[in-house]
TORGU-441241 format. One line per field, with one value per residue: x, y, z of N, C-alpha, C, O in turn; residue in three letters. Coordinates in nm, 2 decimals, padded with zeros to 4 digits. Layout:
// residues N
n.east <- X;...
n.north <- Y;...
n.up <- Z;...
ca.east <- X;...
ca.north <- Y;...
ca.up <- Z;...
c.east <- X;...
c.north <- Y;...
c.up <- Z;...
o.east <- X;...
o.north <- Y;...
o.up <- Z;...
r <- ala;...
// end
This chain:
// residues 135
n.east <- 01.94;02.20;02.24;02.04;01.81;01.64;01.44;01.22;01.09;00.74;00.48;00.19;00.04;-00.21;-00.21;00.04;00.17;00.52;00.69;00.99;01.07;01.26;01.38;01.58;01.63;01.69;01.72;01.42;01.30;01.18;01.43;01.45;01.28;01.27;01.13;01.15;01.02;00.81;00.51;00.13;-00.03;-00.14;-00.05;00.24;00.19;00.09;00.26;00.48;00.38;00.35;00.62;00.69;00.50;00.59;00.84;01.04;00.86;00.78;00.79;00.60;00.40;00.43;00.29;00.09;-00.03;-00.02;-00.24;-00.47;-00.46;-00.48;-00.83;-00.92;-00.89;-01.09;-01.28;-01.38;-01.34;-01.30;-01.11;-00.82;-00.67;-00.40;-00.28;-00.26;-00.18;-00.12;-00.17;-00.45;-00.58;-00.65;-00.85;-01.11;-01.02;-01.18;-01.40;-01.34;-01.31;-01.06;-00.87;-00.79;-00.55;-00.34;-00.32;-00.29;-00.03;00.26;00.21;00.16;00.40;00.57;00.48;00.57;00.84;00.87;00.82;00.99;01.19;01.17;01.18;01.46;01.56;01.52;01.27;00.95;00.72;00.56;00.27;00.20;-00.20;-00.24;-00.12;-00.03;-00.18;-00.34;-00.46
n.north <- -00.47;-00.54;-00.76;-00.95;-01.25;-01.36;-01.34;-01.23;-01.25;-01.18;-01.08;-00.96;-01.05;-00.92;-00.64;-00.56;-00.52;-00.62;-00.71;-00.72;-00.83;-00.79;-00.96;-00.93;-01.14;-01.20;-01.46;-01.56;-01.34;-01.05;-00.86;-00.65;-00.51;-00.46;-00.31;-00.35;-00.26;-00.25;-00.05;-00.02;00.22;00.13;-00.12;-00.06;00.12;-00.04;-00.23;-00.08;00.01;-00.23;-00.31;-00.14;-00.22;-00.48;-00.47;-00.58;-00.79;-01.10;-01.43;-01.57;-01.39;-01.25;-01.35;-01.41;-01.12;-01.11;-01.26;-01.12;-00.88;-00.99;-01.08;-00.86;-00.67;-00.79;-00.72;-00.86;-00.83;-00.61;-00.29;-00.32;-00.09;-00.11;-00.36;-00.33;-00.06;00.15;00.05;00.02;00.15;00.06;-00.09;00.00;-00.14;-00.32;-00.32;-00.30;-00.57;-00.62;-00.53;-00.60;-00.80;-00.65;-00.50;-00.67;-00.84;-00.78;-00.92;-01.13;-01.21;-01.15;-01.37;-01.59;-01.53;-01.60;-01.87;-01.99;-01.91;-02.04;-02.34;-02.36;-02.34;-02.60;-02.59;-02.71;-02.78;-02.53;-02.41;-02.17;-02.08;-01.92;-02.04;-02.07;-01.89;-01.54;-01.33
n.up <- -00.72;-00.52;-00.33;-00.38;-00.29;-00.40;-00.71;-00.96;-01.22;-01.37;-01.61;-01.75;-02.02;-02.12;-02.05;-02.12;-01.89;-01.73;-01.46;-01.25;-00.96;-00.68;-00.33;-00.02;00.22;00.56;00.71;00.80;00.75;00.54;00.41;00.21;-00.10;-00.44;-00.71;-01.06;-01.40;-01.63;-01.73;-01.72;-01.49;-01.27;-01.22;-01.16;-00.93;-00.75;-00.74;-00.60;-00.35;-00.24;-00.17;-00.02;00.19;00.26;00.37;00.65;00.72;00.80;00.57;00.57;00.68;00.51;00.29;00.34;00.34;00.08;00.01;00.12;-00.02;-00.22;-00.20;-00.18;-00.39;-00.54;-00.42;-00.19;00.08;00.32;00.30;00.49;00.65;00.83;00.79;00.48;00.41;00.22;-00.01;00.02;-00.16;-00.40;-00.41;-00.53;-00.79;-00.84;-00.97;-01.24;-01.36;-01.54;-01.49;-01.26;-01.26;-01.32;-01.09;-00.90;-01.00;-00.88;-00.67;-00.69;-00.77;-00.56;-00.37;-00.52;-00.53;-00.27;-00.26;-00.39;-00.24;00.00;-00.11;-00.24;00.00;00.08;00.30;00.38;00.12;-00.05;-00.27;-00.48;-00.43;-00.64;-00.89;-01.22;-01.28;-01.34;-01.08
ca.east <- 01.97;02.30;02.22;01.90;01.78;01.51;01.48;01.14;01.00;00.62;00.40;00.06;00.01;-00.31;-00.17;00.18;00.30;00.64;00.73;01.09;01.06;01.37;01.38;01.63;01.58;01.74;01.64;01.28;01.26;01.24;01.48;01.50;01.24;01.26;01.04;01.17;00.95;00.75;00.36;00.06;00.01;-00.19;00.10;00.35;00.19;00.05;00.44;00.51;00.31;00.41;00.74;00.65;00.44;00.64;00.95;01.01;00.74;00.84;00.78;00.46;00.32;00.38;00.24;-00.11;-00.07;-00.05;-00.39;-00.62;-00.48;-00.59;-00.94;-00.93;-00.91;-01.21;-01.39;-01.44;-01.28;-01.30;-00.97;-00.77;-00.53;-00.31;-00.20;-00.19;-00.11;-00.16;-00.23;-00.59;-00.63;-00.64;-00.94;-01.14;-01.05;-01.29;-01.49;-01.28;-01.19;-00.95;-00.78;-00.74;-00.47;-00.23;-00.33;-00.20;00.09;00.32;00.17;00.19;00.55;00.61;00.45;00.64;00.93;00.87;00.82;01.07;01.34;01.15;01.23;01.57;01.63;01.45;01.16;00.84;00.71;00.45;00.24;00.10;-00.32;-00.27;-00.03;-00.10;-00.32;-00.30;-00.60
ca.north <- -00.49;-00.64;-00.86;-00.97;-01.36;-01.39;-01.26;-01.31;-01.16;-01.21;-01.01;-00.99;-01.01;-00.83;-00.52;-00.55;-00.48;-00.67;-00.64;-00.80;-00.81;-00.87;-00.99;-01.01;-01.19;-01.27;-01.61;-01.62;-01.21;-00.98;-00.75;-00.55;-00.54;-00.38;-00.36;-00.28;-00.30;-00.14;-00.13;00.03;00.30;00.02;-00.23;-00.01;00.17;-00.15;-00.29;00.03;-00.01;-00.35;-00.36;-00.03;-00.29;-00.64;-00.52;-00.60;-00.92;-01.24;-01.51;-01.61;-01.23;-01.16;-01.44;-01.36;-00.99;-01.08;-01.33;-01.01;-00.81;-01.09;-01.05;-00.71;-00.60;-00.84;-00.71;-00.98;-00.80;-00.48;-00.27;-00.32;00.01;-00.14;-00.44;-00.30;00.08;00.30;-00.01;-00.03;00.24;-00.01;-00.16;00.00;-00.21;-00.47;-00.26;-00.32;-00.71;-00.63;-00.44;-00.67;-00.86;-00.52;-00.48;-00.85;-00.88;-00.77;-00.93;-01.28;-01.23;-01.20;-01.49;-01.69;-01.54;-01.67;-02.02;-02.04;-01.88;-02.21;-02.48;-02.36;-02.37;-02.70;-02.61;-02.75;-02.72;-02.45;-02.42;-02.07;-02.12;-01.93;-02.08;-02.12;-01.78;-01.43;-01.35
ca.up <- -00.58;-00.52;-00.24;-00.36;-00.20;-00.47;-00.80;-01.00;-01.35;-01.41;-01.67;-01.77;-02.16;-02.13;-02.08;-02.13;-01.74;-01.65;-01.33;-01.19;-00.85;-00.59;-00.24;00.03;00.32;00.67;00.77;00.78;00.73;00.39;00.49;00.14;-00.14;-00.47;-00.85;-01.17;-01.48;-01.70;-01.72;-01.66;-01.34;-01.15;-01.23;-01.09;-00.81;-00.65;-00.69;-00.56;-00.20;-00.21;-00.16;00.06;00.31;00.32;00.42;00.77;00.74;00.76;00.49;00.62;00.68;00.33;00.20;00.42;00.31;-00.07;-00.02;00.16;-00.13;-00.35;-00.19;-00.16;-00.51;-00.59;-00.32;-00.08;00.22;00.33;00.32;00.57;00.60;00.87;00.74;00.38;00.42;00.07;-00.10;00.01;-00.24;-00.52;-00.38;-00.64;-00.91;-00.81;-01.03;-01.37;-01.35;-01.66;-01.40;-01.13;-01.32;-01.33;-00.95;-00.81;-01.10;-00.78;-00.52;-00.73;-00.77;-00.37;-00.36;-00.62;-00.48;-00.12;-00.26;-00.46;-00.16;00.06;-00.21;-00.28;00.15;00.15;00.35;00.36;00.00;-00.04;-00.39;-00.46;-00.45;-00.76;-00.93;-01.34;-01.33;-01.25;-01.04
c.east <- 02.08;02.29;02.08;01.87;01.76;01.50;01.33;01.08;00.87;00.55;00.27;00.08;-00.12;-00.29;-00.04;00.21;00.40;00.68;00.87;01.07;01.21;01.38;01.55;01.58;01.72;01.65;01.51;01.24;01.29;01.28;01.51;01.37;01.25;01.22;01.14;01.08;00.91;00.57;00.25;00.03;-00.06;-00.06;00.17;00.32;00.18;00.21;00.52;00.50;00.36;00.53;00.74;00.64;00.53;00.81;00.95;00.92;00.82;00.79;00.60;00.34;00.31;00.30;00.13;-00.11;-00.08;-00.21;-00.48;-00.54;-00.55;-00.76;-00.97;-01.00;-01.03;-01.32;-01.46;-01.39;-01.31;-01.21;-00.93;-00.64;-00.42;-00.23;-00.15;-00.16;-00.15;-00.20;-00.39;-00.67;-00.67;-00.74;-01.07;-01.19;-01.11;-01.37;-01.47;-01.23;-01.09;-00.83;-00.67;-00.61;-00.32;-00.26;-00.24;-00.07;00.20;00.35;00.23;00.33;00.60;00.60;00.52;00.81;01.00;00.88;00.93;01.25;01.32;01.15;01.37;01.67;01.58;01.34;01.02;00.79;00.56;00.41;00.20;-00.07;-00.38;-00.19;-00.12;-00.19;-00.26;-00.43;-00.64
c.north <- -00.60;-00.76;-00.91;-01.15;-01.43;-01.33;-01.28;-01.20;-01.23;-01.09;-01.06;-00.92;-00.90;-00.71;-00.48;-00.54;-00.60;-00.62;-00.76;-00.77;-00.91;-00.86;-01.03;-01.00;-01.19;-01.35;-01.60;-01.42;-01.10;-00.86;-00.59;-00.57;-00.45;-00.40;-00.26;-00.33;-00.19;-00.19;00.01;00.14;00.18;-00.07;-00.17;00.06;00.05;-00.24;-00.20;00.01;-00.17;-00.40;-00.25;-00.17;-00.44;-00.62;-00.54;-00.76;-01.05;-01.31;-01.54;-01.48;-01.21;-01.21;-01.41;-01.21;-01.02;-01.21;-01.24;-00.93;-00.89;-01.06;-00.92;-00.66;-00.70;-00.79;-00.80;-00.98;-00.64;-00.40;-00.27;-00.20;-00.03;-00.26;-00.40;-00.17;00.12;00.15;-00.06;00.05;00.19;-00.13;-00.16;-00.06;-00.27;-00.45;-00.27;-00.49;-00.73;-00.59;-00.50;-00.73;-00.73;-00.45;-00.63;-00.89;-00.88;-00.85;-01.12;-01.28;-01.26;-01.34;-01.63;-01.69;-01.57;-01.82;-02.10;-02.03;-02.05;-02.33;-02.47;-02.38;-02.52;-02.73;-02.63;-02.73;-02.69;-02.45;-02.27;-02.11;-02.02;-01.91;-02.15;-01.95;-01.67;-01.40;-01.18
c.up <- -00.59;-00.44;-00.22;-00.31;-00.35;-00.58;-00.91;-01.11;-01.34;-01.53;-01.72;-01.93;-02.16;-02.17;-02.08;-02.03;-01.75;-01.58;-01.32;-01.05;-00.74;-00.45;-00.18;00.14;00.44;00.76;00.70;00.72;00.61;00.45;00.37;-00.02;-00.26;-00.62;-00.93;-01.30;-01.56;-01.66;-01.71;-01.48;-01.22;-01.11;-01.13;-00.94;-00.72;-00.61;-00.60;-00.39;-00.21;-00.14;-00.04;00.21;00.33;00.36;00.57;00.83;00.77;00.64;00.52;00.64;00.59;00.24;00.22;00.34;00.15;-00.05;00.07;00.04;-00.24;-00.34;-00.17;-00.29;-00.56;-00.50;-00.25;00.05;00.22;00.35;00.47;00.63;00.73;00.90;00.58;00.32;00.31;-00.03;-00.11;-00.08;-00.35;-00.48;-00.48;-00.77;-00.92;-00.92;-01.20;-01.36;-01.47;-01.58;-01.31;-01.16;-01.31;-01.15;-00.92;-00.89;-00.94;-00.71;-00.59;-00.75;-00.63;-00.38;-00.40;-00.57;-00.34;-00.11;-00.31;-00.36;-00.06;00.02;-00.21;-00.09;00.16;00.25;00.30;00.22;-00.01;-00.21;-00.36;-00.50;-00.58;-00.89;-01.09;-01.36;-01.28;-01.19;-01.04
o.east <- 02.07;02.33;02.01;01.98;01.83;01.55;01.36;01.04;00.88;00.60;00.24;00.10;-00.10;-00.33;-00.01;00.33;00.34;00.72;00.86;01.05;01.23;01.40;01.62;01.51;01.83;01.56;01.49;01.15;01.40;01.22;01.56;01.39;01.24;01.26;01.19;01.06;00.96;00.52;00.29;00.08;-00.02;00.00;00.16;00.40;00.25;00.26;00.62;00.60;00.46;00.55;00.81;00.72;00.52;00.89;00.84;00.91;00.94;00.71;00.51;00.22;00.21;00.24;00.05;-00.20;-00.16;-00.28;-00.59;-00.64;-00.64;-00.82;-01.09;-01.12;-01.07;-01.44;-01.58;-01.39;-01.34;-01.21;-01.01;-00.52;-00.32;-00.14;-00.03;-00.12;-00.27;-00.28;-00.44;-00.80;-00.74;-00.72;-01.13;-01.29;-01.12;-01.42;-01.56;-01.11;-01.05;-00.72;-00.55;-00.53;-00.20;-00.19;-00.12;-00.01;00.20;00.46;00.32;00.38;00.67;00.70;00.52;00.88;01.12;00.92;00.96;01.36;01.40;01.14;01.43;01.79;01.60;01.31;00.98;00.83;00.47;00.50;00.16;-00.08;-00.50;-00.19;-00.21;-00.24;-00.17;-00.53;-00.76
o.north <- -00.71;-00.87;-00.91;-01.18;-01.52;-01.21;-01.39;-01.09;-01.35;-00.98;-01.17;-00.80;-00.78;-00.66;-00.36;-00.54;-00.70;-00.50;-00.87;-00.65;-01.03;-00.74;-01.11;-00.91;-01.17;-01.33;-01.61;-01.40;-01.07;-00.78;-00.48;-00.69;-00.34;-00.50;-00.15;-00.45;-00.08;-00.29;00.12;00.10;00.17;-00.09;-00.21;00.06;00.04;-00.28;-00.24;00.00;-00.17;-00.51;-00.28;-00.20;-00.49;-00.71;-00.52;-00.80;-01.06;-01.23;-01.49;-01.48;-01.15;-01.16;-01.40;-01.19;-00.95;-01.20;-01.29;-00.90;-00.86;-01.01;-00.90;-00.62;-00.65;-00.82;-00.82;-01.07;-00.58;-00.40;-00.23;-00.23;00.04;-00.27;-00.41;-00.16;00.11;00.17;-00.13;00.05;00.26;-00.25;-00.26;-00.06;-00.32;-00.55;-00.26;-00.52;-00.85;-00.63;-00.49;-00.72;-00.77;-00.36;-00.65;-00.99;-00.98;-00.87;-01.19;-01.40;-01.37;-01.41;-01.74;-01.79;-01.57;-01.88;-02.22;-02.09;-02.14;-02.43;-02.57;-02.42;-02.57;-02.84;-02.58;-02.61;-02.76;-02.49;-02.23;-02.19;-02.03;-01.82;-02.22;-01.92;-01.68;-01.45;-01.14
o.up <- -00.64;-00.49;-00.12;-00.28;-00.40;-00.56;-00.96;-01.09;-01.31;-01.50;-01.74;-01.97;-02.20;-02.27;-02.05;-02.03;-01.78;-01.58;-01.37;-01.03;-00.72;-00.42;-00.23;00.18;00.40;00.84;00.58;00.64;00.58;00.52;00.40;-00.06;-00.23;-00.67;-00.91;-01.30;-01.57;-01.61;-01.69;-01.38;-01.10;-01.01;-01.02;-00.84;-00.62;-00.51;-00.53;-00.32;-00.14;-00.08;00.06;00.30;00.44;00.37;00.63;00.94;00.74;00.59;00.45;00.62;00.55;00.15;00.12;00.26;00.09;-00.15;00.10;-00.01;-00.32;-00.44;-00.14;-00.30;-00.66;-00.52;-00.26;00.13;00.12;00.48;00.56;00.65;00.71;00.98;00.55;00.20;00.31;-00.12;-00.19;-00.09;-00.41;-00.51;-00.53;-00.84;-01.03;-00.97;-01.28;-01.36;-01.50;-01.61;-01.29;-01.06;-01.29;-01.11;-00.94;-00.85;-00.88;-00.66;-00.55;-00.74;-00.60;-00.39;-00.35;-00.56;-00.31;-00.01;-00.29;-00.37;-00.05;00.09;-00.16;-00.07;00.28;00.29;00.20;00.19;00.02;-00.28;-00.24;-00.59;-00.62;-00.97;-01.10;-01.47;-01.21;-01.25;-01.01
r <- unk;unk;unk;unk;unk;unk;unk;unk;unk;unk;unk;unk;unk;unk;unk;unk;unk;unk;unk;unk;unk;unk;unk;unk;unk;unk;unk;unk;unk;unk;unk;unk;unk;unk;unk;unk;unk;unk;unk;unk;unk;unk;unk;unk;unk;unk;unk;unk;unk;unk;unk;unk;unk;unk;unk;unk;unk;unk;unk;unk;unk;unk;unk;unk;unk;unk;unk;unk;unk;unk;unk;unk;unk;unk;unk;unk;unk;unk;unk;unk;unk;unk;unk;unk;unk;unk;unk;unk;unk;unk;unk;unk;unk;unk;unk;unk;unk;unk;unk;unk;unk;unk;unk;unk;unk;unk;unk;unk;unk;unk;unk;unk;unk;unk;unk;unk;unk;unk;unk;unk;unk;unk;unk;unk;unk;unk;unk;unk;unk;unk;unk;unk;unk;unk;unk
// end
């Protein structure tokens, strides 16, 4: 993406996924989202619906949609299909916690790459709540 904001690699040794994940924004709004990587089919489909559901969000929407996918895939919510559209499909994994790590690889990049677009504007400084881990 030529006009990307944001630009963020993460991977999970586990199972080898690398995801890059790139964001552009206007102002406060992700106006373009898009994954390149390699990995596992969980890895990729979930990056896949991902970038599917946060465009259009704002900063703050995306950030809430990647913490109910966080509890989603552990099963501590109950899917939601219209906040997170084809990705409630990946609710499942709750059931493999080897899994869950190649489910949220994605979602923790959003994240990283929302904090990192709000440090670089100078706003408020946000930490991810899981920042250090993949969950």
């Amino acid at each position: 993406m030529e006009n990307a904001d944001e630009q963020i690699e993460l991977n999970n040794p586990t199972c080898g996924d690398v995801i890059t994940l790139q964001l552009a924004m206007d102002g406060d709004t992700i106006t373009a989202a898009k994954f390149s990587g390699h990995g596992c089919s969980i890895s990729t489909a979930s990056a896949s619906m991902m970038t599917d559901v946060v465009i259009g969000k704002t900063k703050a929407e995306a950030v809430a949609l990647a913490e109910e996918f966080f509890l989603l895939v552990q099963d501590k919510i109950e899917p939601n299909e219209e906040h997170l559209g084809e990705a409630i499909v990946l609710n499942g994994v709750a059931k493999f916690p080897a899994r869950i790590k190649c489910a949220t690889l994605a979602w923790k990049a959003l994240e990283r790459a929302i904090i990192q677009d709000k440090k670089e504007k100078g706003e408020e400084q946000a930490e991810s709540p899981h920042e250090g881990e993949i969950v």
